[in-house]
C-alpha positions in Angstrom: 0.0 0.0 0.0 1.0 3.3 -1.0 1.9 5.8 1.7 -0.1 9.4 2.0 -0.2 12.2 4.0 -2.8 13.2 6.6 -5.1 15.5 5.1 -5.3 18.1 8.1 -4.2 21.2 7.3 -0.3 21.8 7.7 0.1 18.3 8.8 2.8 16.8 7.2 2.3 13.2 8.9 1.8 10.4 7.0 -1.6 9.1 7.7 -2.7 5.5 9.1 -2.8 2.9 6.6 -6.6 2.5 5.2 -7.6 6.2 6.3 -7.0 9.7 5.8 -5.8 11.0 8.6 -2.7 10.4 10.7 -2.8 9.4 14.2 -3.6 12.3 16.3 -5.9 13.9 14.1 -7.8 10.4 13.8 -8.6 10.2 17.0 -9.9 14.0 17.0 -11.7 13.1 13.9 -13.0 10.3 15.3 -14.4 12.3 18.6 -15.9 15.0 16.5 -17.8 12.7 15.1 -19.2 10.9 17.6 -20.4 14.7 19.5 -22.0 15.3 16.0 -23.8 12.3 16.3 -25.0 12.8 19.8 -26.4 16.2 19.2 -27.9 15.4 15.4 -30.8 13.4 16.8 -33.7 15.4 16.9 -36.0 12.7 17.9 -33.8 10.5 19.8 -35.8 11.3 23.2 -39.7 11.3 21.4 -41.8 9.4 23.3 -43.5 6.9 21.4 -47.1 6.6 22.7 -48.1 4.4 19.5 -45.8 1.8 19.5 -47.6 -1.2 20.4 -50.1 -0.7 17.3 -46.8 -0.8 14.4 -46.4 -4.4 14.5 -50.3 -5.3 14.0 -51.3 -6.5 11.1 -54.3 -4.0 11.2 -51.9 -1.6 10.8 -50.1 -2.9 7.9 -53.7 -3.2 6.2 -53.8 0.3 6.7 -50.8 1.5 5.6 -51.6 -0.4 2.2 -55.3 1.0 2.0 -53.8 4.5 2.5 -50.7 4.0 -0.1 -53.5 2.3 -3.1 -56.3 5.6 -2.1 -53.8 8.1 -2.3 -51.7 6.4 -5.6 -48.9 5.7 -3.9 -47.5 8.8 -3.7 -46.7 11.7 -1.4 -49.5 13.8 -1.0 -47.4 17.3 -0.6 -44.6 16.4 -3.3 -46.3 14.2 -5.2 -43.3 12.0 -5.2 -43.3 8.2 -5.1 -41.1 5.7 -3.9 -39.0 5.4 -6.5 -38.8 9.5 -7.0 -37.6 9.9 -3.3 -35.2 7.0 -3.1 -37.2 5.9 0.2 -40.6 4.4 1.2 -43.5 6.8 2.1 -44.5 7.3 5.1 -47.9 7.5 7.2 -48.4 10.4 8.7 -51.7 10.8 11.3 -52.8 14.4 10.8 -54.3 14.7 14.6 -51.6 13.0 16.5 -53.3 9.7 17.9 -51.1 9.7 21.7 -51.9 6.4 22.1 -55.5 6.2 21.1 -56.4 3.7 19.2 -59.4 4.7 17.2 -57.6 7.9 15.9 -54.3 5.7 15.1 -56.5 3.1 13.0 -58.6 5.6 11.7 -58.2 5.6 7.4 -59.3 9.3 7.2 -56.9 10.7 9.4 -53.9 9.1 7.4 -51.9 10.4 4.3 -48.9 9.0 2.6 -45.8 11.0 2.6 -42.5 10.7 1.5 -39.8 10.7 4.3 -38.2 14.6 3.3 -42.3 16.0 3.8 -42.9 13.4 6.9 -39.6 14.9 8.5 -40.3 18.5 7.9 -44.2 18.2 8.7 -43.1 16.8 12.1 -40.3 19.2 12.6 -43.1 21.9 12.3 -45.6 20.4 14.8 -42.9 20.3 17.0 -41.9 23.8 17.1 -45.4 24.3 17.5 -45.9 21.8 20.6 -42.6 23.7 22.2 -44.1 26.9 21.3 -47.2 26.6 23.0 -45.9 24.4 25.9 
């Protein structure tokens, strides 16, 4: 294997075999991106009052209702699957909180794809922190 240097600026060690980096500036490397990935989780403390109703196979009955009503595509974008690059997404428009009959309930459903899901969420959110 052919030798390089670390790619830090003004660093003029040559880096560990199989990265880019050398040594010390691995390991900062390394611990940089761990913080960034402890503090890029938006929703890694969301409580999930819904949970036990995913798995169901009610649910997955659904999900496929919803999907074939709405053509299988986002109802914002109007992207598919395919158009995204991921699968669409329910969305509940009144946020069930663990009730069951709004969860299940076919009108209060629409597809989206992951990019609208995540910025509709982000939004209600802000809102829900807003408010208190």
């Amino acid at each position: 294997m052919i030798a390089s240097l670390c790619i830090f600026p003004s660093c003029g060690c040559l880096a560990v075999p199989g990265h880019k980096y050398c040594t010390k500036h691995l390991e900062e490397s390394q611990k940089k991106r761990e913080q960034w990935k402890k503090e890029h989780r938006p929703f890694k403390n969301a409580k999930r009052n819904n949970s036990q109703f995913y798995n169901t196979r009610e649910w997955r009955l659904l999900r496929l209702e919803v999907f074939n009503n709405y053509g299988n595509c986002c109802c914002l974008c109007g992207q598919t699957e395919e158009q995204s690059g991921f699968p669409l997404e329910i969305h509940h428009k009144i946020p069930p909180q663990g009730n069951r009959e709004l969860f299940f309930d076919k009108d209060n459903c629409i597809p989206l794809c992951k990019v609208c899901h995540a910025r509709i969420t982000a939004r209600e959110q802000e809102a829900k922190k807003a408010n208190g």
